[in-house]
N, C-alpha and C positions, 0 to 999 in steps of 0.2 A: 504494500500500500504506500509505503512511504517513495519508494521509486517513480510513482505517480504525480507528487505535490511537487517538485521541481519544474517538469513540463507543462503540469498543469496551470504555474503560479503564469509562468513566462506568456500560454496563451491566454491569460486574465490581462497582462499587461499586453500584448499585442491587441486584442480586442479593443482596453481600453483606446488605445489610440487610434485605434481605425474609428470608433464611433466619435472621438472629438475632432477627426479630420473628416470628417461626415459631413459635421454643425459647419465648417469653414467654408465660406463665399469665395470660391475661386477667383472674382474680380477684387475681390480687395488682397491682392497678391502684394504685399510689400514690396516696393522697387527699393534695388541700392544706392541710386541716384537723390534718392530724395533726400532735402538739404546740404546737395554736392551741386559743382557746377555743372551748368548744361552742356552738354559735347560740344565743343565748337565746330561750327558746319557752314561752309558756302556754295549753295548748288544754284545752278540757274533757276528762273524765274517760270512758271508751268506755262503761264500766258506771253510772256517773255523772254525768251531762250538764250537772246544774246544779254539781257539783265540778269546777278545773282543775287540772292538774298539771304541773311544766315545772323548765327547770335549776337555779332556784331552792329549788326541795320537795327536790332530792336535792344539793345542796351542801353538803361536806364530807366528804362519804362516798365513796369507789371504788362506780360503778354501770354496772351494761350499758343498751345500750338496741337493742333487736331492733326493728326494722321489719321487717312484715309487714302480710298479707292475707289475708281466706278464699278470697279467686276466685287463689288464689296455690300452683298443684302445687308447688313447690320448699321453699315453708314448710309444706305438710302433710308434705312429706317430712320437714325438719328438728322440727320438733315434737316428736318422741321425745326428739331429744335435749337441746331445750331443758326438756324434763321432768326430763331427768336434771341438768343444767346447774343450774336449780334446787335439787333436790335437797341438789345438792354445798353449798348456803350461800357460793358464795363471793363475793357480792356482788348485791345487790337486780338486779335484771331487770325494765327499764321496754318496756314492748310499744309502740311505735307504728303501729299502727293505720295501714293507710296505705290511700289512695283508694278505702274501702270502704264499704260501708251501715253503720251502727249496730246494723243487726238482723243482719247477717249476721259481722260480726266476733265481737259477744254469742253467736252461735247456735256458731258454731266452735267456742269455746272452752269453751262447756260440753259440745260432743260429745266434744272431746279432752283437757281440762282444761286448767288456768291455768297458766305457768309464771310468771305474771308478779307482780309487787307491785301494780303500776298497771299499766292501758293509757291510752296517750293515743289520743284518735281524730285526726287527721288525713285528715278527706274530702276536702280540698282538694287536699293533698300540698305543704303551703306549707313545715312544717316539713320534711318530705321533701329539699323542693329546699333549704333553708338548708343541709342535712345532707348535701348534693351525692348523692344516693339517685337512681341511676338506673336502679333495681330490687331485687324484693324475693326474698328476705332479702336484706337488709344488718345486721350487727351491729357495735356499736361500745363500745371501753370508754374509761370516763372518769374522768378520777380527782379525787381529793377537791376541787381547785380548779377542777373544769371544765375540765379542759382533754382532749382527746381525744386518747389514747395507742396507740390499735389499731380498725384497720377489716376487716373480711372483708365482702368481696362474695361471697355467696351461702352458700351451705349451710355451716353448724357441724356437725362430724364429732366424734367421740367423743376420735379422734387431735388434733384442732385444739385439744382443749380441755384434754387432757392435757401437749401439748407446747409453746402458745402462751398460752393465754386464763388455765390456772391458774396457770403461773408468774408473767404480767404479772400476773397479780391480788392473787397473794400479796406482788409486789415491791410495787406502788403502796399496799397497805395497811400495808407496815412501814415502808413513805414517811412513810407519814400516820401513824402511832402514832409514830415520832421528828422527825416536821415539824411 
């Protein structure tokens, strides 16, 4: 009997943790990035090819930057609300373009409109992988020093942005108006 309680104990503590990695929300995946600087990256412009754009063009300012796709159902779903996200003004919105054709990122965006300031294109998905994106949507905000303050993996909700993304927005810009 007692040859029993050692293997036994071990699958009591394997179980345990498969049932508290059960309760875990896959999209709140900790990034190692967060409160590190943002990768520095200069790629052309999506709408503008011979223009580039990168962390440099948006230092000192509080900025998001959504990565996306057109071959991407999860970003067509999110889209509305990046419309409205927009909208709200509360911080430029940098689109990257991620592992897509040129014609077909340009064509999306004029079926469903822009929410963006710039899109960067990334066909490669270099800046992607600097940005540890290992799928899209990804959205990430960054504040006036580069440094990256908040990641969502996968869809922005109306909810996400009213209880998350506007307050971080608002704190990191009163950061920056007395920093």
């Amino acid at each position: 009997m007692k040859r029993f309680i050692l293997p036994l104990a071990v699958f009591a503590v394997l179980l345990g943790f498969l049932l508290v990695g059960l309760r875990l929300d896959p999209r709140e995946v900790p990034s190692p990035l967060i409160d590190k600087p943002a990768p520095v990256f200069s790629v052309t412009q999506l709408h503008a090819p011979e223009r580039t754009i990168g962390t440099r063009d948006m230092a000192g300012q509080v900025w998001i930057l959504n990565v996306w796709a057109s071959w991407c159902v999860a970003c067509r779903q999110e889209h509305p609300v990046l419309m409205q996200l927009a909208g709200m003004k509360l911080a430029p919105i940098v689109g990257l373009n991620y592992k897509d054709s040129r014609d077909e990122g340009i064509a999306t965006l004029q079926g469903a409109g822009n929410p963006y300031v710039v899109s960067a294109f990334d066909q490669d998905g270099r800046v992607g992988i600097d940005f540890g994106v290992y799928g899209v949507p990804e959205t990430f905000v960054i504040d006036k020093r580069g440094v990256i303050r908040y990641k969502q993996i996968g869809i922005l909700t109306p909810e996400l942005i009213s209880s998350t993304l506007a307050p971080l927005i608002a704190k990191l810009n009163q950061e920056a108006a007395h920093g």
